[in-house]
C-alpha positions, 0 to 999 in steps of 0.5 A: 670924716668925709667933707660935705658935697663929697662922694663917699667911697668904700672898697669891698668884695662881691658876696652875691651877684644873682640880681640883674645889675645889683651886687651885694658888696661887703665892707669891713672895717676894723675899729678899736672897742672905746674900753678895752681898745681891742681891735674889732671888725665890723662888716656891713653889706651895700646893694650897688649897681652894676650896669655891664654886670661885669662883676663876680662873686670874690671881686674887690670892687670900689663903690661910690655913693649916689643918688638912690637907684631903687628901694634899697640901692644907693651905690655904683660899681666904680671899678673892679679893683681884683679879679676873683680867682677860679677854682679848679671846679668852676672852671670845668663846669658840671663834672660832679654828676655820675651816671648810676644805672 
């Protein structure tokens, strides 16, 4: 595991950024089941502080743990390791409506 007085890192992607400087961060990680030593995913969420709000959802993101920020957030944004891709619909903005009269 981690030594003491170190800062624990995970690395994650960006599922919601729709709290002012606060995105939810998933981080999977695989482990293998202690009897039928079939490799397993297990994910869990992290609310992480985000102060330039920089991040989008489908980001790789670093986070380090920290002192607590609020209630329920414990990590920082470190560094935005991927940039998430653009779909051909987010870019173009609010195409899909269609006048009927």
């Amino acid at each position: 595991m981690e030594k003491p007085g170190r800062r624990k890192v995970r690395q994650g992607v960006v599922v919601s950024n729709k709290m002012m400087k606060t995105v939810v961060v998933e981080v999977t990680r695989s482990i293998q089941h202690p009897r039928y030593n079939k490799t397993i995913k297990r994910s869990k969420k992290f609310k992480a502080h985000d102060e330039e709000n920089k991040c989008a959802v489908g980001d790789i993101v670093e986070i380090w743990e920290t002192r607590p920020l609020s209630k329920e957030k414990r990590w920082r944004v470190v560094k935005i390791l991927k940039k998430a891709q653009l779909t051909e619909q987010e870019g173009e903005g609010d195409d899909t409506t269609t006048n009927k009269t």
